[in-house]
C-alpha positions in Angstrom: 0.0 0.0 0.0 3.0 2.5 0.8 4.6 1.7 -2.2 1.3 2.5 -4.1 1.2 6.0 -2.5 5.0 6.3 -3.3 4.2 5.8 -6.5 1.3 7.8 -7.8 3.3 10.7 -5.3 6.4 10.3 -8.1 4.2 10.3 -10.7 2.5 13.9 -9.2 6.0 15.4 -8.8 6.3 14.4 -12.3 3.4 15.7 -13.8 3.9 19.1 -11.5 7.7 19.0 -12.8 6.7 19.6 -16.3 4.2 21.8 -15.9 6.1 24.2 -13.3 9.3 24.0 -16.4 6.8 24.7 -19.0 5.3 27.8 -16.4 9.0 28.9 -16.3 10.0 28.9 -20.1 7.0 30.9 -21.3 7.6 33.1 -18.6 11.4 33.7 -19.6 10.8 34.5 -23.7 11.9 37.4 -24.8 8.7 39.6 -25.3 9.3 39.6 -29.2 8.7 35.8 -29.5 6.0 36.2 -26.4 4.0 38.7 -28.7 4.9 36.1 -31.8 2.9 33.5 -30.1 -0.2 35.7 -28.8 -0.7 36.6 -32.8 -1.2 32.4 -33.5 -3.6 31.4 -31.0 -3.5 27.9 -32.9 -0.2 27.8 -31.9 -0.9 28.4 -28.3 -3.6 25.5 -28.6 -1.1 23.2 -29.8 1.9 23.6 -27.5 -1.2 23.5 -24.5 -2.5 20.3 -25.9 1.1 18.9 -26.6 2.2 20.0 -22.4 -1.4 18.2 -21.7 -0.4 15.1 -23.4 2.9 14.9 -22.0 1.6 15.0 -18.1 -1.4 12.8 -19.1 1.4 10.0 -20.4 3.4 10.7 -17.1 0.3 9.4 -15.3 -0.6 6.1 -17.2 
């Protein structure tokens, strides 16, 4: 049972590690490409759904 909860905790950490990096590289673009990207909100959609996948794949 303790190695159950160890396990879905690494999986959390994980899933929060990717998403915290992701946080942390949109946040540190230059605001050239940051305005870039706000012009193609397909774009945006992609890269979410693509971080989305990634943490969901983390989990299974």
């Amino acid at each position: 049972m303790l190695e159950t909860l160890f396990s879905e905790l690494e999986d959390l950490l994980w899933g929060l590690s990717i998403i915290s990096f992701t946080i942390i590289g949109l946040l540190i673009l230059p605001k050239g490409i940051s305005n870039k990207l706000g012009q193609y909100p397909l774009l945006l959609g992609v890269l979410f759904f693509t971080i989305l996948s990634i943490v969901i794949s983390v989990y299974n």
